[in-house]
N, C-alpha and C positions, 0 to 999 in steps of 0.2 A: 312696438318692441324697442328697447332700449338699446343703445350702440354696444352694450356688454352683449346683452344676447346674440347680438349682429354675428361679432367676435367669435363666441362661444360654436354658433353654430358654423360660420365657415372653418373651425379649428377641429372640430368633428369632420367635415366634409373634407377636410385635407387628409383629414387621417383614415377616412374612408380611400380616398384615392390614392395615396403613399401605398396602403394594405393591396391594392387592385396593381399595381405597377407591381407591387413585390409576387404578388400570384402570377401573372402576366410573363414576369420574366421565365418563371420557370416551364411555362408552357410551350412546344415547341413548335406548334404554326404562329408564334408570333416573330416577326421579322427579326434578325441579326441586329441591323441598326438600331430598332426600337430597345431589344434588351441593353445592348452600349450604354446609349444615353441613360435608359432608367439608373444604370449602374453607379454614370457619372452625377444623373442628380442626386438619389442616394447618398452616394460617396458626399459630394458636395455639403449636403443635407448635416451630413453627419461629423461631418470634418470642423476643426476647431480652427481649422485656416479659411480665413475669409479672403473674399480679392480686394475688400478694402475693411479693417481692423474694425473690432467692433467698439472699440473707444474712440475712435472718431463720431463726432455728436452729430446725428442725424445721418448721416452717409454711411456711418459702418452697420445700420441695421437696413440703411436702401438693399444692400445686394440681397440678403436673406427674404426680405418682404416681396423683392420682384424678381431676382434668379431664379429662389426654388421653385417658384410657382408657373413662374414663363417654363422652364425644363420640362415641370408636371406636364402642364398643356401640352406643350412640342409633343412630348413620347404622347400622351394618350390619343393627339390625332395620328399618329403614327401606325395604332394598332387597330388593325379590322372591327367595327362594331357591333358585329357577333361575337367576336371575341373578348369585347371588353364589355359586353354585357355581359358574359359569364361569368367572367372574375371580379363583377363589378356585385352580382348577387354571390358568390364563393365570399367576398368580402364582409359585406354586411351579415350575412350567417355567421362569419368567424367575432364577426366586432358585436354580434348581437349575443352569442355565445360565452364573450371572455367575462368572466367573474373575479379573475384575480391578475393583476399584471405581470406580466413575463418577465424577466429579468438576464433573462436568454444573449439578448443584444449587447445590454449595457456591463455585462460580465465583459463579454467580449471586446468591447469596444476600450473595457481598461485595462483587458489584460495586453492590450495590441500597443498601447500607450507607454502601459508598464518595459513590455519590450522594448519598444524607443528609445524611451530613457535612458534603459539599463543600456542599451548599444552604444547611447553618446554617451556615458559614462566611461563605457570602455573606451569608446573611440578617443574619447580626453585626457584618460590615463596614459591610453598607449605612446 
């Protein structure tokens, strides 16, 4: 197997378990602290602020390659294994299931952006 498929496949396997955190939180025998953190790696995951920029060459894509994925781990050992076997097969049914990509997120994620903007605009004017 070639280093692409390597790739390929843990790029799936992340996106398996990102899907199990997001099921996870919403269930309520899973611990308070566990849903925090999924939230903050999440948030993290998805935020356009890094802790160190992504044009810095080699270093600003280290946090993205070992934050999100140390985070992942932390919360998944976090969550009982009964429990993350559920949302772990609720996952893959949903991921084996999708036919067409959701756009549900990324709406969202530009309308919350657009809002910023628009507020330091104002905040700039005023």
């Amino acid at each position: 197997m070639g280093s692409f498929e390597k790739v390929k496949l843990k790029a799936k396997s992340l996106k398996k378990e990102v899907r199990t955190l997001y099921i996870a939180s919403k269930r309520p025998d899973v611990p308070l602290l566990a849903k925090l953190l999924i939230f903050v790696v999440v948030g993290y995951a998805l935020s356009p602020v890094d802790l160190i920029p992504d044009f810095i060459p080699v270093l600003g894509y280290l946090d993205d390659l070992v934050l999100i994925p140390l985070g992942i781990w932390l919360v998944l050992r976090m969550i009982p294994v009964n429990i993350l076997d559920e949302c772990r097969m609720e996952a893959q049914d949903i991921l084996d299931s999708e036919k067409t990509v959701s756009w549900t997120a990324g709406i969202i994620v530009i309308m919350v952006w657009v809002l910023i903007i628009i507020a330091i605009i104002l905040k700039v004017k005023a």
